[in-house]
C-alpha positions as a printed NumPy array, in Angstrom:
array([[ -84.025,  -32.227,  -25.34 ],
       [ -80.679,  -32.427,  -26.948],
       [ -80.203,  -36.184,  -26.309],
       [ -83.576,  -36.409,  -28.518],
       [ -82.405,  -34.103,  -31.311],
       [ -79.176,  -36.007,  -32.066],
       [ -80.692,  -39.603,  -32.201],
       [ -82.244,  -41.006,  -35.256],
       [ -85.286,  -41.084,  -33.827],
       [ -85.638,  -36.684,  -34.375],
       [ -84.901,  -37.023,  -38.055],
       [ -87.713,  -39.836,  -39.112],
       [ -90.104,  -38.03 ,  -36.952],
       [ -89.557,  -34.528,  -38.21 ],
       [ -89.378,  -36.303,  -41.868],
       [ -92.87 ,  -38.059,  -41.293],
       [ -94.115,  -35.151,  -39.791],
       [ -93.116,  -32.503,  -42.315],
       [ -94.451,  -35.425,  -45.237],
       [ -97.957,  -35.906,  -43.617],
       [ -98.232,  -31.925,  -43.743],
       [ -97.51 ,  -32.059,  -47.458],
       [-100.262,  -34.773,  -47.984],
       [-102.95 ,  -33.052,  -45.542],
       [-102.035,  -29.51 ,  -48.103],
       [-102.226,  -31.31 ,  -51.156],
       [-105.256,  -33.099,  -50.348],
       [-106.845,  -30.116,  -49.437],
       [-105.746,  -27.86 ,  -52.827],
       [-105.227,  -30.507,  -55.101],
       [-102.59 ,  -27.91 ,  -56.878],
       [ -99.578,  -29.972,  -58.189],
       [ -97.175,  -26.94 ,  -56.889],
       [ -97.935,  -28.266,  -53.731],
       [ -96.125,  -31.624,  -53.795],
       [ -95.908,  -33.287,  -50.823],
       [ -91.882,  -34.167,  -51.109],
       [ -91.89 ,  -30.256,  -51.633],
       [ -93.859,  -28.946,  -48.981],
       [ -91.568,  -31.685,  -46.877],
       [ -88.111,  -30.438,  -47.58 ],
       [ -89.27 ,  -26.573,  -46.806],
       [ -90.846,  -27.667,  -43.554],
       [ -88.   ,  -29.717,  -42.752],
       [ -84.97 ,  -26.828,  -43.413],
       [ -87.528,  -24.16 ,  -41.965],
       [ -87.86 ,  -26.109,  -38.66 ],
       [ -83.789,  -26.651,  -38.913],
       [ -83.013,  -23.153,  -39.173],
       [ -85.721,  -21.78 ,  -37.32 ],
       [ -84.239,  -23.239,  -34.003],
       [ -80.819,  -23.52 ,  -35.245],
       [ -80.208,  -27.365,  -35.101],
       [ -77.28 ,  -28.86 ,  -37.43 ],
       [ -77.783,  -30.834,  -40.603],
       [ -76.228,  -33.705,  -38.814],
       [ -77.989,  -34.07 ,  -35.822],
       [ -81.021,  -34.232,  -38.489],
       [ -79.371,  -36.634,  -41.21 ],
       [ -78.88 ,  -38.936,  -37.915],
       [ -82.502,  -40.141,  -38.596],
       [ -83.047,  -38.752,  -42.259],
       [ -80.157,  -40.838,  -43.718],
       [ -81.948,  -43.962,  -42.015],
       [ -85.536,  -43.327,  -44.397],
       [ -82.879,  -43.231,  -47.366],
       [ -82.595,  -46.78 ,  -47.085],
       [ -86.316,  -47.556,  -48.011],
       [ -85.416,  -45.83 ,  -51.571],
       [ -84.362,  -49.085,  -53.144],
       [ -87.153,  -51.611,  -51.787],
       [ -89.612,  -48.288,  -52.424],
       [ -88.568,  -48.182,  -56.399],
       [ -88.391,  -52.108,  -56.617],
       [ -92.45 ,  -51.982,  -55.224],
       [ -93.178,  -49.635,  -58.597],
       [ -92.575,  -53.477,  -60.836],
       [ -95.709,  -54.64 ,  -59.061],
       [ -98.436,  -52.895,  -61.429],
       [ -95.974,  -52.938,  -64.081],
       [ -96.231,  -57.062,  -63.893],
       [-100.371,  -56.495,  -64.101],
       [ -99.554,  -54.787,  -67.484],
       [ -97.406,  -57.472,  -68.912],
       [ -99.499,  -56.996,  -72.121],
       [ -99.093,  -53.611,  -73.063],
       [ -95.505,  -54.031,  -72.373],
       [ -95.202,  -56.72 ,  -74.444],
       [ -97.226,  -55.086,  -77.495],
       [ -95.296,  -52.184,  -76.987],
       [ -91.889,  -52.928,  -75.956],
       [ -90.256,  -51.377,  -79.341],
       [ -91.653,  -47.902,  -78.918],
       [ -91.545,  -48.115,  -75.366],
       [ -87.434,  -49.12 ,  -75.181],
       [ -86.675,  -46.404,  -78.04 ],
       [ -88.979,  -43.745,  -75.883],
       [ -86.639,  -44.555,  -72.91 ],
       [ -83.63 ,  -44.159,  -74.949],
       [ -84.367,  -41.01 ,  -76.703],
       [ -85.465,  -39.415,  -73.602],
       [ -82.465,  -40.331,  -71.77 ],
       [ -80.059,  -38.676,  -74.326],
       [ -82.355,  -36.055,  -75.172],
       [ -81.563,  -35.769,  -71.599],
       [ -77.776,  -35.498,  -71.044],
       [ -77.631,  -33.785,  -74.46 ],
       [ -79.889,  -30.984,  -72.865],
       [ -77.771,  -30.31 ,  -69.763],
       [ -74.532,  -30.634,  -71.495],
       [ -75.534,  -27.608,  -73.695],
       [ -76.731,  -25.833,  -70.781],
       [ -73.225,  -26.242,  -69.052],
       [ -71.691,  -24.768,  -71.802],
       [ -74.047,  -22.296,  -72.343],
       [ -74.255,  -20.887,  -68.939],
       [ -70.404,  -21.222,  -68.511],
       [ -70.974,  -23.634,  -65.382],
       [ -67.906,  -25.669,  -64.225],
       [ -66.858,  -29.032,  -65.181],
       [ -67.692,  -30.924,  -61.583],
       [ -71.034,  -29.013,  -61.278],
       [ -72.207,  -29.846,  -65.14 ],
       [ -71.109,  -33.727,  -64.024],
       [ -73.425,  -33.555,  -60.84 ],
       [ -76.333,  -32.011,  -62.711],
       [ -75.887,  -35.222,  -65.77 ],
       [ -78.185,  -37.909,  -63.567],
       [ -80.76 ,  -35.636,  -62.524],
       [ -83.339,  -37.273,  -64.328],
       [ -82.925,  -41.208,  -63.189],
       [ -83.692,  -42.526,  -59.552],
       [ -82.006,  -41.399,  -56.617],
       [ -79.644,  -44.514,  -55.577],
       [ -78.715,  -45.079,  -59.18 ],
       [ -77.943,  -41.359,  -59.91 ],
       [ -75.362,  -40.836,  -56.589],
       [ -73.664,  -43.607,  -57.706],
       [ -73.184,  -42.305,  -61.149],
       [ -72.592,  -38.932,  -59.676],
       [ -69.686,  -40.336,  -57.744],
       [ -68.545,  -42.225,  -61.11 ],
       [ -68.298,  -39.086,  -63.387],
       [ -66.75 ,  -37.032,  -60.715],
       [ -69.805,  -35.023,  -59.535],
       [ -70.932,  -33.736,  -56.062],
       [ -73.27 ,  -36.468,  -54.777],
       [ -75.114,  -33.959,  -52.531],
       [ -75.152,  -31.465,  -55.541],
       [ -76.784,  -34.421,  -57.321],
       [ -79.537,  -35.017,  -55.117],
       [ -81.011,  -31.569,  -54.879],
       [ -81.024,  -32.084,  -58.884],
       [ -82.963,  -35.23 ,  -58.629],
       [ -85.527,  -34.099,  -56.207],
       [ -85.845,  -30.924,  -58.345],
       [ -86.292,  -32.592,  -61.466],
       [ -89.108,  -35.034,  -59.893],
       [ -91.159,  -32.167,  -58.353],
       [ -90.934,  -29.948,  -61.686],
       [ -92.126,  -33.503,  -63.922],
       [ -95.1  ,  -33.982,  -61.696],
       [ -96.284,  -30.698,  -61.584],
       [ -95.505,  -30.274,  -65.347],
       [ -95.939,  -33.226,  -66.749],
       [-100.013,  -33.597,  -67.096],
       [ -99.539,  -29.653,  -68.334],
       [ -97.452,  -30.447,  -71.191],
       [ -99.141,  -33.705,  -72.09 ],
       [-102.309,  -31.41 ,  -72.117],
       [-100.663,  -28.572,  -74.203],
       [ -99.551,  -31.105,  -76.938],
       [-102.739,  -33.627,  -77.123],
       [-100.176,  -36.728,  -75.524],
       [-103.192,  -38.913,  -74.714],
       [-101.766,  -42.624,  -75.451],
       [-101.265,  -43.734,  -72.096],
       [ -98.263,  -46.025,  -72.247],
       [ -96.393,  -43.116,  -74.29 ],
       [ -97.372,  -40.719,  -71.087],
       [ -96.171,  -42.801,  -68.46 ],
       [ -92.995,  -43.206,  -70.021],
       [ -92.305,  -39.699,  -70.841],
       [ -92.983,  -39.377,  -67.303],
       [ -90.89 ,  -42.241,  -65.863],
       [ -87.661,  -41.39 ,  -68.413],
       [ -88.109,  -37.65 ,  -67.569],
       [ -88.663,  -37.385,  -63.432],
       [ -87.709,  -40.528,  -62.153],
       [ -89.975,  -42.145,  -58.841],
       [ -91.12 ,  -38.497,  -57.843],
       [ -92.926,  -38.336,  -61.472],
       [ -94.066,  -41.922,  -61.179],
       [ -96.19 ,  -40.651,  -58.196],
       [ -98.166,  -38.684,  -60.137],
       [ -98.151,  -41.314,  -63.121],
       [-100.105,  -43.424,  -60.617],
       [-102.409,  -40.4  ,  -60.281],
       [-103.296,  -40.133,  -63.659],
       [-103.9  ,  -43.753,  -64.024],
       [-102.913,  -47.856,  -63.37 ],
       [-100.886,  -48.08 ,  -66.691],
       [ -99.624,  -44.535,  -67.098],
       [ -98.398,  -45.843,  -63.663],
       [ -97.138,  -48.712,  -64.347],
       [ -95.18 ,  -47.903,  -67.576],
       [ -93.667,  -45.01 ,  -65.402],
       [ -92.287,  -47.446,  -63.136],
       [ -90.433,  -49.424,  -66.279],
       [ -89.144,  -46.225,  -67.367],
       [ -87.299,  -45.404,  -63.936],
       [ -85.291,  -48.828,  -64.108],
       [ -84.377,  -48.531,  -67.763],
       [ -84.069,  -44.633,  -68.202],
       [ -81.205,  -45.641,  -65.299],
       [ -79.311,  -48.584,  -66.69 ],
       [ -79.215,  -46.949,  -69.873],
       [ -77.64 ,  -43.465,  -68.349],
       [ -75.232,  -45.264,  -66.01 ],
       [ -73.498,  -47.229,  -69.776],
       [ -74.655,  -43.868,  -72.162],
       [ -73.612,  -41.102,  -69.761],
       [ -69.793,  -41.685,  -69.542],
       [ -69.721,  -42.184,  -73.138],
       [ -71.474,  -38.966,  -74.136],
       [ -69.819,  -36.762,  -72.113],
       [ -66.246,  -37.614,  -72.955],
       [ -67.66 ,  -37.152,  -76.751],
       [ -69.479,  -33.805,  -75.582],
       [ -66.159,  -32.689,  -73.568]])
C-alpha cells in the first residue's frame, strides 16, 4: 500500500477521482458553488488528512497533471480562431477591456494590502491572482512572492469569477456577449473561461483571448505599478 501512495500514479488517480466527483455533483445541482475544481481540492485534502498521508507523497502524481496547464490554456485559441470576426470588429474595446481590468486589478489588491496592513511578500503573491496559473508563478517568483501562496490565490479567484460572474452580469444588465466573456477571461483566468463556455461559444471564446492578454499585460504592468504603488 505504501509503495502505491508514494508513486505518481496515487496523485493523478486521487486527482481524477476527486474531479469526476465534482462533475457527477455539479451535474446533478447545477449550483455554481459547487465547482468541480472546488469540490476537487476539498476531496483531495479531506482524503489527505483523513488517513494522514503527506503532501508529497500526493504532489508525486499531482505535480505531473500540472504539466497539461499550458497545452490545456493554448486549446482555449481554438473557438477563439472560429470568432475571428468579432475579434476583429471589436479588437479596440476588447484590448482596452483587458487593460482596464488588469489594472483595475492590481490597483484593487494593492489598496487592500495597505488597507488590511498585510506584509510586503504576501501583498506580492496575492498581485497575479487574476491571470493563468503558469504565467502567474512565474510572475510570483519575479516580484518576490510565495509561488504556493500564489496558487491558492489563482484557484480562488477562478472559482469566485465563475460562480459570480453570470450574477453580476445579471445584477448590472451586461448582456453584449464579447464584453462578458472578457470581463470574465481578464477577471478569473481559465477557471472563469469554463463557465464562459457555459454561457455560450463567443462569451467562450473571447474569455479565452482575455486569459493570454490579461497575462502578458500583468507580467510588463505589474512590476511597474507596484514600485509606483510602494
Amino acid at each position: 500500500m505504501k509503495e502505491l501512495i508514494d508513486s505518481p500514479v496515487f496523485g493523478i488517480i486521487l486527482s481524477i477521482i476527486g474531479y469526476e466527483l465534482g462533475l457527477l455533483i455539479y451535474r446533478k445541482t447545477k449550483l455554481p458553488i459547487f465547482n468541480p475544481l472546488f469540490i476537487a481540492i476539498c476531496f483531495v485534502g479531506a482524503f489527505l488528512l483523513k488517513f494522514d498521508i503527506s503532501l508529497d507523497s500526493y504532489s508525486k502524481g499531482g505535480n505531473l497533471i500540472s504539466i497539461f496547464l499550458g497545452p490545456a490554456t493554448v486549446i482555449l485559441a481554438v473557438p477563439l480562431y472560429k470568432q475571428l470576426n468579432k475579434l476583429k470588429a471589436n479588437l479596440v474595446p476588447i484590448l482596452a477591456g483587458v487593460f482596464v481590468g488588469s489594472i483595475t486589478s492590481i490597483i484593487g489588491v494593492s489598496m487592500l494590502v495597505k488597507m488590511f496592513g498585510i506584509s510586503r511578500q504576501l501583498g506580492l503573491s496575492l498581485i497575479p491572482k487574476s491571470i493563468t496559473t503558469p504565467i502567474g508563478i512565474e510572475l510570483s517568483k519575479q516580484l518576490g512572492g510565495i509561488p504556493s501562496v500564489t496558487v491558492a490565490a489563482i484557484i480562488l479567484t477562478g472559482i469566485m469569477g465563475s460562480i459570480l460572474a453570470p450574477v453580476i452580469c445579471r445584477i448590472f444588465r451586461i448582456t453584449d456577449k464579447v464584453a462578458v466573456g472578457i470581463a470574465i477571461g481578464t477577471s478569473s483566468h481559465a477557471v472563469g473561461t469554463t463557465k464562459a463556455v457555459e454561457i455560450g461559444e463567443v462569451e467562450g471564446a473571447m474569455s479565452g483571448l482575455a486569459i493570454g492578454v490579461a497575462g502578458l499585460l500583468t507580467v510588463f504592468v505589474a512590476p511597474i505599478l507596484v514600485r509606483w504603488l510602494g
